[in-house]
N, C-alpha and C positions, 0 to 999 in steps of 0.2 A: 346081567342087566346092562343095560344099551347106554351111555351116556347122555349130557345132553345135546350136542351136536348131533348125535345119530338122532333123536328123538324129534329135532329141526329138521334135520334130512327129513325123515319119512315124511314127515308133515308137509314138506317141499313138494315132494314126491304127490304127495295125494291133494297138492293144490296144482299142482298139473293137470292132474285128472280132471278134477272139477272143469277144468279150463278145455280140455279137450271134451269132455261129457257136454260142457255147453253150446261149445261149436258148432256140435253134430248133431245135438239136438236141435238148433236154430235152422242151419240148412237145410234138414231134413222137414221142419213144419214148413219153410219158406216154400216146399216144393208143392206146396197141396195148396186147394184153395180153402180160403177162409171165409163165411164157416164151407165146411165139408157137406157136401149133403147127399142123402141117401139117392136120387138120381147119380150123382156121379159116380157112386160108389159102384149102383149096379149097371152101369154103363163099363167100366175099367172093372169088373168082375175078372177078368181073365188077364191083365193086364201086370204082369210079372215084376216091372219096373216101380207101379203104382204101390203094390203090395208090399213090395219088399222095404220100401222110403216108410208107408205103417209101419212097419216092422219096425225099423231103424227108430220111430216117431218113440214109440212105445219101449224100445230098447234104453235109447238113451236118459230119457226121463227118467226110468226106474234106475239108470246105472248113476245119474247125477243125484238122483235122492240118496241113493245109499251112499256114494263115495263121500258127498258135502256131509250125510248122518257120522261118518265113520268118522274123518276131519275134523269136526266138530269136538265128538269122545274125545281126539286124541289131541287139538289144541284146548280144551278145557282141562283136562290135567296138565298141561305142560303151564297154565295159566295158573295152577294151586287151587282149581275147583274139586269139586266134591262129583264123583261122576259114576258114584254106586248106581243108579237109574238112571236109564235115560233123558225121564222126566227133569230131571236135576239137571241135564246138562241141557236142556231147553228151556228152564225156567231161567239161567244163566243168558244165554245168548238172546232171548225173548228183551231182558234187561238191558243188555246189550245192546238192544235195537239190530240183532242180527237178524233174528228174525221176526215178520208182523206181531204172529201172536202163538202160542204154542197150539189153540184150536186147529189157524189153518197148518201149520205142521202136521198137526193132525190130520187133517182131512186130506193132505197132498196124501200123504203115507198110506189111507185108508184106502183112498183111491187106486194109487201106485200097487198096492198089494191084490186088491181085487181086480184090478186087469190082467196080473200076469196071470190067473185063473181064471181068467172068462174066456170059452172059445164059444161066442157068438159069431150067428148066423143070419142076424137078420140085419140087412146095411142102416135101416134108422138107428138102430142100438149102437152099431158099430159107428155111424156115424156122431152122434152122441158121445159116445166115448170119447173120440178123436177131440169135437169140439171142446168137451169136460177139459181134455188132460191139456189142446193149447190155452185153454182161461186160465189155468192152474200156473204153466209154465211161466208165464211174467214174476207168480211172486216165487218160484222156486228160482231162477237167476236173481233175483232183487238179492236171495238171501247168501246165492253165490259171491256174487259182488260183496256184498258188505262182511260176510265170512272172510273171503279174501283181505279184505281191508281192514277189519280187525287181526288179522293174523299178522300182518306188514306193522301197523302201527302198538300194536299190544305185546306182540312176542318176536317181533325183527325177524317174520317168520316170512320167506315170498314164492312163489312157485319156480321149481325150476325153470329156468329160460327157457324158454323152446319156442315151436313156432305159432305158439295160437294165443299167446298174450295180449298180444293190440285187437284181436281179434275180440280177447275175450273181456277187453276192456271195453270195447264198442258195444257187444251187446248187452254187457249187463249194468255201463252209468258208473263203473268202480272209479275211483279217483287214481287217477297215474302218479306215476313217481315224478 
């Protein structure tokens, strides 16, 4: 069994993440127009560069939901919460004010899971989609930020240094040290 310094590391370690999954999610939507629409789509049809920043649009979203769900689990036990369900450990941070509401939790997650199984073909859907997951992504960062800042103020917990901190303070409103 891992002490609790090792137990702060990891948590370190996966508030890093967080911080680099928002980066690149942000840049990545910044590259597209907003909304997206199904003319541009089938216009940049063959457009390698285009496709690949979706990809990336859609990668990181899903890798920032999971890494901040996983973070969550593991600073809610290091906080003395009860974390047999997941449920449980979003009724916690819901309290918290970490996150809005466990609904939209829900519905990121709902969403986040039915796109990595959808291989649509029609650019209105596809476009739709995109539009769906940038609405989404403001409160998936709110909940980054504030995750973050509970883990700093509740558990002396902070992401490793590196280089996307200030960065990742900018986009998501977190209060600096």
């Amino acid at each position: 069994m891992r002490d609790l310094a090792a137990e702060k590391q990891h948590l370190s370690g996966l508030l890093e993440a967080i911080q680099r999954c928002s980066f690149f999610l942000d840049a990545a939507q910044s590259r597209t127009p907003d909304p997206i629409g199904t003319e541009w789509l089938e216009n940049c049809k063959k457009d390698l560069d285009v496709f690949a920043n979706l990809s990336t649009v859609n990668e990181r979203f899903a890798k920032l939901q999971d890494t901040l769900g996983s973070a969550m689990r593991h600073a809610a036990l290091l906080a003395g919460e009860r974390t047999d369900t997941f449920l449980r450990v979003l009724a916690f941070y819901e309290k918290a004010g970490v996150i809005g509401s466990l609904e939209t939790w829900q519905e990121i997650r709902t969403f986040r899971n039915s796109s990595a199984h959808d291989y649509e073909t029609d650019y209105g859907v596809i476009a739709d989609h995109f539009n769906t997951l940038r609405a989404l992504t403001p409160g998936l960062l709110a909940a980054a930020g504030k995750f973050s800042e509970f883990c700093k103020t509740q558990l002396d917990a902070r992401a490793i240094p590196g280089e996307f901190s200030s960065e990742f303070l900018a986009i998501t409103g977190a209060i600096s040290d």
